[in-house]
MIKOL-621648 format. One line per 10 residues: number of its first residue (from 1); for each residue x, y, z of C-alpha. Coordinates in nm, 2 decimals, padded with zeros to 4 digits. Layout:
<pts>
NUM) X/Y/Z  ...
</pts>
This chain:
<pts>
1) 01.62/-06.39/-05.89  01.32/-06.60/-06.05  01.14/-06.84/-05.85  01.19/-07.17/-06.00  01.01/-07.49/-06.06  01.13/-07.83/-06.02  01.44/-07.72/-05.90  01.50/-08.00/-05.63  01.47/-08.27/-05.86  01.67/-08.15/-06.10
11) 01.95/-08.04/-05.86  01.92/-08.44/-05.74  01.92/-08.55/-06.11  02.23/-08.32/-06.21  02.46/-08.30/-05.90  02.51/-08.69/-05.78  02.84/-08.60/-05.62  02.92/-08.39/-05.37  03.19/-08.17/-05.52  02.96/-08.08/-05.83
21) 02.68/-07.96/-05.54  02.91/-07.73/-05.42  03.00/-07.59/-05.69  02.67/-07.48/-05.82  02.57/-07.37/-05.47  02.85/-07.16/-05.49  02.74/-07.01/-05.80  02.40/-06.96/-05.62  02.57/-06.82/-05.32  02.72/-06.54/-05.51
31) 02.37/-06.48/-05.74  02.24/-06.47/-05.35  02.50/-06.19/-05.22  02.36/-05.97/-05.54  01.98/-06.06/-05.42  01.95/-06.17/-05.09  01.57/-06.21/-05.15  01.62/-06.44/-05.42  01.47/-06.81/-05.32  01.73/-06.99/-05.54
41) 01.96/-07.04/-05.24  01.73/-07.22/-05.00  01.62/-07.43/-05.29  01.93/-07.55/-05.40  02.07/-07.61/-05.08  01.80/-07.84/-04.94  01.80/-07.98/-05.27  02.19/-08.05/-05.26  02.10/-08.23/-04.89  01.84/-08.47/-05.07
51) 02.09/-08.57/-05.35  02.32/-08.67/-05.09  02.09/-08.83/-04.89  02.02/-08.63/-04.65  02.14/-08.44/-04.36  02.41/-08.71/-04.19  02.57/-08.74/-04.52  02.56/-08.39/-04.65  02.71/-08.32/-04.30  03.02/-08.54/-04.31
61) 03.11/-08.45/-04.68  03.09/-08.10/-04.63  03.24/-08.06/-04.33  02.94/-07.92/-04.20  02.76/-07.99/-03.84  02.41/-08.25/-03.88  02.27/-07.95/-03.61  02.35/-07.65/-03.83  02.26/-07.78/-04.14  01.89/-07.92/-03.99
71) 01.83/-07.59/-03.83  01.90/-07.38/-04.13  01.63/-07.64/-04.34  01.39/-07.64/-04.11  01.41/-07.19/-04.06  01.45/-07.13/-04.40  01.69/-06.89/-04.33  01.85/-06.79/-04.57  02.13/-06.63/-04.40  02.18/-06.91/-04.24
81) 02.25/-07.10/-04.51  02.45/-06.82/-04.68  02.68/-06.85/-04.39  02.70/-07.22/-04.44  02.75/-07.21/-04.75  03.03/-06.94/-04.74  03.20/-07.20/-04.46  03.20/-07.46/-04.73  03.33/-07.27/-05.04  03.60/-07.14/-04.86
91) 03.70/-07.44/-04.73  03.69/-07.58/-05.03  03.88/-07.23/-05.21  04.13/-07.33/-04.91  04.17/-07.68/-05.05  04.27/-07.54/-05.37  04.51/-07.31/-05.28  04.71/-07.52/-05.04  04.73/-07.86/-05.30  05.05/-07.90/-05.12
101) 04.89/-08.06/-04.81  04.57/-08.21/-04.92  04.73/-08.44/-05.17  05.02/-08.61/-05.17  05.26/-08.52/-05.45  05.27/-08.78/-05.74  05.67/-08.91/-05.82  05.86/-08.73/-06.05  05.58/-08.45/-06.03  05.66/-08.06/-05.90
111) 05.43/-07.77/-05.75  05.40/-07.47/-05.96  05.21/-07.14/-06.00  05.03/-07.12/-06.32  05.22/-06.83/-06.39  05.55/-07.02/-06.38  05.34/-07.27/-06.61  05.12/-07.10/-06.86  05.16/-06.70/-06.81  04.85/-06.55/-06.99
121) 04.87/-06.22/-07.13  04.51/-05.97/-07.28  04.48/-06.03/-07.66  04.49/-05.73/-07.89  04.23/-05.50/-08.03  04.12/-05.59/-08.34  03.75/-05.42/-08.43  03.55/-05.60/-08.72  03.55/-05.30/-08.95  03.97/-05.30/-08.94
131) 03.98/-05.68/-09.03  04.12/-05.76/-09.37  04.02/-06.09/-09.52  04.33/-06.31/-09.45  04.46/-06.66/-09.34  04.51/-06.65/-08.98  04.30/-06.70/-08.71  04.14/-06.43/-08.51  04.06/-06.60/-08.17  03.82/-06.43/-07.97
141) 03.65/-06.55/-07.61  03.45/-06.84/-07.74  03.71/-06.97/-08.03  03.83/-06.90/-08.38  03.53/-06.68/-08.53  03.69/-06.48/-08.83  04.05/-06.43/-08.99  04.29/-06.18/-09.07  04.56/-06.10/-09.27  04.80/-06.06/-09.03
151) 04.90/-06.20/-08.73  05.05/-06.17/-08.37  05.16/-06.49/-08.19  05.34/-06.74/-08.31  05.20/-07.11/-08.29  05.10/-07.32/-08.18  04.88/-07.16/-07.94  04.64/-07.15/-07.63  04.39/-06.92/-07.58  04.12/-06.88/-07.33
161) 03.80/-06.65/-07.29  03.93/-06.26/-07.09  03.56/-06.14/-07.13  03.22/-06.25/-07.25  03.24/-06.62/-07.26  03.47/-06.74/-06.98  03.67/-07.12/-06.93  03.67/-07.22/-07.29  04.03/-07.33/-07.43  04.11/-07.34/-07.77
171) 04.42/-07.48/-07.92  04.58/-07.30/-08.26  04.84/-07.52/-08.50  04.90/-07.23/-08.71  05.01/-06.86/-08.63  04.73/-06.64/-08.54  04.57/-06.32/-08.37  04.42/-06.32/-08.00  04.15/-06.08/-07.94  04.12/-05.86/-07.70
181) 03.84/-06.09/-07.56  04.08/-06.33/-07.49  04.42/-06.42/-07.31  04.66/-06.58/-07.52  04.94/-06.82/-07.31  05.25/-06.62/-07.40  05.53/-06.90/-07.29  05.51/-07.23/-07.27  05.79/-07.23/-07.01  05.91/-07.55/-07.15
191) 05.62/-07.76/-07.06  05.46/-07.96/-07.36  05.16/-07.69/-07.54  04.89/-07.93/-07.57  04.93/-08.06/-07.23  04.89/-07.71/-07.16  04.57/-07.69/-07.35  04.47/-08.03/-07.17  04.55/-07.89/-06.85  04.36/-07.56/-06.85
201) 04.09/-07.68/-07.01  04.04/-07.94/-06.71  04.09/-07.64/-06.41  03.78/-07.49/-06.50  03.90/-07.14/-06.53  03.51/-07.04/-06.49  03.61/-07.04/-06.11  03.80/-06.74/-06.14  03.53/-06.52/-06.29  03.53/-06.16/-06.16
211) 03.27/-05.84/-06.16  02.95/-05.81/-06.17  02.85/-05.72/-06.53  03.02/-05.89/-06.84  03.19/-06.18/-06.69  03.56/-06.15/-06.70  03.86/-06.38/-06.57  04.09/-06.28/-06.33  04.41/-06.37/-06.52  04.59/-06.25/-06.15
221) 04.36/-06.48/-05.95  04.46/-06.75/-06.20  04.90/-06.71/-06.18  04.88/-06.70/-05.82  04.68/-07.08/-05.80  04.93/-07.39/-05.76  04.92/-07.64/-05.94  05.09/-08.01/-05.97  05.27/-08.10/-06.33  05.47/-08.39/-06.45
231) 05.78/-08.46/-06.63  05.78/-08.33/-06.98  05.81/-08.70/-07.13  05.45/-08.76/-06.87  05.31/-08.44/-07.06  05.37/-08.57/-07.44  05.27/-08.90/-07.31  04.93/-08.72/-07.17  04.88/-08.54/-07.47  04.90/-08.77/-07.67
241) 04.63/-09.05/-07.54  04.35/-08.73/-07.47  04.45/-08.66/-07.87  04.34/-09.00/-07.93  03.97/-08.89/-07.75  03.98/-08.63/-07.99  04.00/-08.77/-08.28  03.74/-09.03/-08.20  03.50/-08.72/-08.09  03.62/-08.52/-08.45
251) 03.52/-08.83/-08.61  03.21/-08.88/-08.48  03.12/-08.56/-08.53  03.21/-08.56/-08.88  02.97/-08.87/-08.91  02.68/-08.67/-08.76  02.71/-08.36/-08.96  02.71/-08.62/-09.29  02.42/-08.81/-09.14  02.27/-08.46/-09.07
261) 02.30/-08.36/-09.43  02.16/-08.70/-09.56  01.87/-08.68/-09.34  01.75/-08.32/-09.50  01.81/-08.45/-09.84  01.55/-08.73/-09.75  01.29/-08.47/-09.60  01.33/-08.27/-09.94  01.33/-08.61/-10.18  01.06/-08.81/-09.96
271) 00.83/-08.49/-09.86  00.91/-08.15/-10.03  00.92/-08.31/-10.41  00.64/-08.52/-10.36  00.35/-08.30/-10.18  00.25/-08.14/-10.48  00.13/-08.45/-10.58  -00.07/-08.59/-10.31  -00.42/-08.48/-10.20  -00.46/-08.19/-09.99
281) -00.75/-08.08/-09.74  -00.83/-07.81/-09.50  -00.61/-07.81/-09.18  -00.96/-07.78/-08.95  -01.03/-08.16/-09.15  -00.69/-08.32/-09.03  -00.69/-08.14/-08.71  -00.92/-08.01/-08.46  -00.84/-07.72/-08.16  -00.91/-07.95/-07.81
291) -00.92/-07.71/-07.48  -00.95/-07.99/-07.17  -00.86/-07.80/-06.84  -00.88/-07.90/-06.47  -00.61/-08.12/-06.45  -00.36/-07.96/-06.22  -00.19/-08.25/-06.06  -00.10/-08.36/-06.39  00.29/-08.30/-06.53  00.44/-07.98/-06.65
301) 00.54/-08.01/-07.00  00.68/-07.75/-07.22  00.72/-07.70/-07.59  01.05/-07.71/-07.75  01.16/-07.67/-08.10  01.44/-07.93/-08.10  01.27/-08.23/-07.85  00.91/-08.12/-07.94  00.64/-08.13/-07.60  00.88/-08.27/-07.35
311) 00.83/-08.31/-06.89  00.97/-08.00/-06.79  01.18/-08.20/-06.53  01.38/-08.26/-06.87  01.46/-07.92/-06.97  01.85/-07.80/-06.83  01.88/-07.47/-06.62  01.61/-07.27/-06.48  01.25/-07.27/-06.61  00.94/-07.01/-06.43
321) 00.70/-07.17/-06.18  00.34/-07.10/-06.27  00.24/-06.78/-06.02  -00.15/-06.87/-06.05  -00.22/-07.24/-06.03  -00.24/-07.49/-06.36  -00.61/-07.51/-06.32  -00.64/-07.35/-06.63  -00.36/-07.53/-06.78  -00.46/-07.73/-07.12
331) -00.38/-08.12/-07.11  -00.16/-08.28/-07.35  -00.19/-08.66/-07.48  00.03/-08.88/-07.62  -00.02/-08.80/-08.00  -00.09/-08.47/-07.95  00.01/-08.14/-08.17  00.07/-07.84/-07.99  00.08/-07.48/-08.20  00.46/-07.32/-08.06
341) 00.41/-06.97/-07.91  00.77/-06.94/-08.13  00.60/-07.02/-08.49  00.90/-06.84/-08.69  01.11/-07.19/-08.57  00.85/-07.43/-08.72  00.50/-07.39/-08.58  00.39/-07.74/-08.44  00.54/-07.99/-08.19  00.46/-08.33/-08.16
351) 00.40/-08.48/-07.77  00.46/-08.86/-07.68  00.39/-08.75/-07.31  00.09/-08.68/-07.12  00.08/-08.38/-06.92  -00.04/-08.00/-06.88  00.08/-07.69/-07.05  00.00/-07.30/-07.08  -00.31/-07.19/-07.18  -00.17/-06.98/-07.42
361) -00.07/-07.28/-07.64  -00.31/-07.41/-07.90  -00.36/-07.81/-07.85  -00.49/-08.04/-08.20  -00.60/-08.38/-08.20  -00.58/-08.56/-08.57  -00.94/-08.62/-08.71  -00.85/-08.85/-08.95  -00.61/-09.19/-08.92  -00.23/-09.07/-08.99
371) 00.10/-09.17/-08.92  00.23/-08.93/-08.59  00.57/-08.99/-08.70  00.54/-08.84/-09.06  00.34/-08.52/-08.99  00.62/-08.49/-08.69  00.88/-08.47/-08.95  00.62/-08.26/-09.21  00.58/-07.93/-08.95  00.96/-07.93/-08.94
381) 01.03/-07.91/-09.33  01.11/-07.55/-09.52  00.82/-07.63/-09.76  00.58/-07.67/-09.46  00.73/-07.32/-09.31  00.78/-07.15/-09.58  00.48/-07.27/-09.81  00.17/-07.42/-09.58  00.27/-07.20/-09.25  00.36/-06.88/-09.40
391) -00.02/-06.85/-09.43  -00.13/-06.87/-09.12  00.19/-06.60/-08.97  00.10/-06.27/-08.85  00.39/-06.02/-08.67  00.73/-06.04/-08.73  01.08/-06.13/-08.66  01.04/-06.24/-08.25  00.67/-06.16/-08.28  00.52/-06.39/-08.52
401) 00.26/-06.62/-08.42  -00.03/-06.87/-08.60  -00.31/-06.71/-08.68  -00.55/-07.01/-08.57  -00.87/-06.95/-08.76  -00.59/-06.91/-09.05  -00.41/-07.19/-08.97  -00.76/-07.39/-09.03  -00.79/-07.32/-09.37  -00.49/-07.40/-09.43
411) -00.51/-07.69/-09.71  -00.24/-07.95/-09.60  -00.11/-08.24/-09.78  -00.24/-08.63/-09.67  -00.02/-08.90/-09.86  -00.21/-09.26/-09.80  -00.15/-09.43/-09.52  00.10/-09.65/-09.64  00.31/-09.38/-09.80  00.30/-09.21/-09.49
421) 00.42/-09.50/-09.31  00.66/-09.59/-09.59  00.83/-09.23/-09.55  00.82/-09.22/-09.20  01.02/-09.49/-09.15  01.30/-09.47/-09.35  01.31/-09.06/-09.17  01.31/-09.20/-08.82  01.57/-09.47/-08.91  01.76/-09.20/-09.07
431) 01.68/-08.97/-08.74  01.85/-09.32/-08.49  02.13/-09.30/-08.65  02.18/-08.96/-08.53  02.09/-09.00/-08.20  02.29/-09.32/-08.19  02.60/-09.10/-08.31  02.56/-08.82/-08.06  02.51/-09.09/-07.79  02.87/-09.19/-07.87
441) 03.02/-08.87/-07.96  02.89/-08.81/-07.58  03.02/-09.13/-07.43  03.35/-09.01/-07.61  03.33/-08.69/-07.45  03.24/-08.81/-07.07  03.56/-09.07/-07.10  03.74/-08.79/-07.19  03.68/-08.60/-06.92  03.70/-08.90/-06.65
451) 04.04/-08.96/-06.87  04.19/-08.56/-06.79  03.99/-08.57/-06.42  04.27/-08.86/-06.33  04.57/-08.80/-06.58  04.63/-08.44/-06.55  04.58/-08.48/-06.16  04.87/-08.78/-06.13  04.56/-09.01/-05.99  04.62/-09.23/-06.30
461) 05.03/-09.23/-06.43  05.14/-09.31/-06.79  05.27/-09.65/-06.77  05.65/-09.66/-06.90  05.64/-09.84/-07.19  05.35/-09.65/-07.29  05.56/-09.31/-07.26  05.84/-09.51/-07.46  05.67/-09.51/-07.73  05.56/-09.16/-07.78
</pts>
């Protein structure tokens, strides 16, 4: 397992409650139980102490002992905290598995095993070469990728990832195929289907991931695991307000993908058509290759194609600690360009942060007075790519990379200032919106989920008149 960096904080920053702590430690646990030397364990778990503020609190919501937890801290023992760990996620597996006595059971609801709720079954082979073009929907681990022209289940249908990608659900309205990837809900059992999809979706069958290669769900761990349902009228009732969600999210998403479209036809209309004719000069005149080192207290920051030069404390998952120091490590201002190591996704990436990066990255300052925002949006367009950049490329596919001293001759486009400004503007407005859109298409998504966390558990009932309607 890698070492990591940053780690702690972004443990605090991602788990705020205790129940999503545990559940990444208990992802760690088992990475730990395939490499006990791994350092991930220790780091998460004294991470997971700090987010709950510290070891009193961690203590009482765990069911762990103040004592045990400050010993296995202050040892780094990592067994130590395996074995604490292990106390907690089985306690917590325990919780699961006996619903019966650690909630109380909502009125008019019933206990169940999934199998008696859902019964899933292994999809059918289907190999690319053998499918025919067709109208039905081949659902494989991650969703509907292809169609064929036959089919084997009826719908509608739910289908969830077997192998390969493992707790996504995916609801079909019209008759359809499950691969072999997948397992397919072969009887309803009288209970309403898109509850069903509701429901499974919200019992995170990532949980029941087995073996230690491709992962692959247990369908055997997942029919013995009880469960609490409503009436059937509570179900359609359910259904129907998370639909609502849905269709709000659909929306939104439709919006974006327009917005999305309009926003390329602007960098073609306002940029690509109109460089040919502005005035052009030599890269090494707009730009010039800066190298200050020695600054190692400064930030990490790391270069990405789709947020630019960003704090690494920003990135999500796991990113490699620097195993020799940052003294050599180039700093980064505000307004700076830095070359990508990944050129064959665009080449340059713009920085509103201050910080230090790898040495191996190529830092330019503008020479002469621009607009930041409009060269931003200039290194991302095809013709800059494919025209200006194509140039300065050497290797391929993966292992293309700027040739620097080709990069400088380079003769790139310079627009007046006002034109730059001018164009700039009406991108980044263009570019809000977007953001503004996937801010809400999230905000749709997290009330759905706070919406299924408390409906499909019976914390939150349908109210009567509400189901009356339906």
């Amino acid at each position: 397992m890698r070492q990591m960096i940053d780690f702690r904080d972004y443990l605090i920053e991602k788990f705020s409650d205790i129940d999503k702590a545990l559940s990444f430690l208990e992802v760690l646990l088992e990475e730990h139980e395939k490499d006990p030397d791994g350092a991930a364990l220790y780091y998460g778990f004294s991470a997971a102490v700090e987010a709950q503020g510290g070891v009193q609190k961690f203590a009482l919501k765990t069911h762990s002992t103040p004592q045990a937890i400050s010993d296995a801290l202050l040892s780094k023992d990592e067994i130590q905290i395996a074995e604490l760990l292990k106390k907690q996620v089985l306690t917590r597996r325990g919780k699961d598995k006996d619903i019966a006595q650690n909630r109380p059971l909502p009125k008019g609801w019933r206990e169940v095993k999934i199998i008696d709720f859902s019964p899933l079954q292994r999809g059918f082979d289907l190999p690319a070469a053998q499918i025919k073009e067709g109208t039905y929907p081949v659902v494989y681990s991650n969703g509907i990728k292809n169609h064929h022209s036959e089919y084997k289940a009826k719908a509608p249908g739910v289908v969830t990832g077997r192998s390969g990608t493992i707790g996504e659900v995916t609801y079909v309205t019209q008759d359809y195929w499950p691969h072999n990837t997948s397992l397919w809900v072969t009887d309803f059992k009288g209970n309403h289907p898109k509850f069903v999809f509701y429901f499974l979706q919200n019992l995170r069958l990532d949980r029941f991931y087995a073996g230690s290669g491709v992962p692959t769900l247990n369908r055997n761990d997942v029919h013995k695991k009880s469960i609490l349902i409503p009436t059937l009228p509570e179900q359609k009732a359910i259904a129907s307000l998370l639909e609502k969600w849905d269709k709000d999210i659909e929306k939104t998403e439709a919006l974006i993908e327009a917005k999305e479209k309009r926003f390329k036809w602007l960098m073609t209309r306002l940029i690509a058509q109109s460089c040919k004719h502005w005035n052009h000069y030599k890269a090494s005149e707009l730009f010039k290759n800066i190298s200050c080192k020695g600054y190692p207290k400064e930030e990490l920051l790391s270069v990405t194609q789709d947020r630019g030069v960003i704090p690494r404390y920003m990135l999500e998952g796991r990113v490699m600690s620097p195993t020799n120091g940052t003294d050599s490590y180039k700093l980064v201002e505000p307004g700076n360009f830095v070359i990508s190591l990944r050129s064959f996704q665009g080449g340059l990436e713009y920085s509103k942060y201050r910080g230090i990066i790898s040495p191996a990255y190529t830092v330019l300052l503008p020479e002469k007075k621009i607009n930041d925002d409009f060269y931003r949006h200039f290194f991302k367009t095809y013709i800059f790519v494919e025209k200006y950049l194509a140039l300065a490329v050497i290797g391929i596919r993966d292992g293309k990379q700027i040739n620097l001293e080709a990069f400088k001759s380079i003769k790139l486009p310079l627009p007046s200032l006002p034109e730059q400004q001018r164009i700039a503007q009406t991108l980044n407005t263009a570019q809000q919106e977007i953001y503004l859109l996937k801010q809400l298409a999230e905000q749709y998504r997290t009330q759905k989920r706070g919406l299924m966390q408390k409906l499909l558990t019976g914390k939150w009932r349908v109210k009567p008149n509400i189901k009356a309607r339906i």
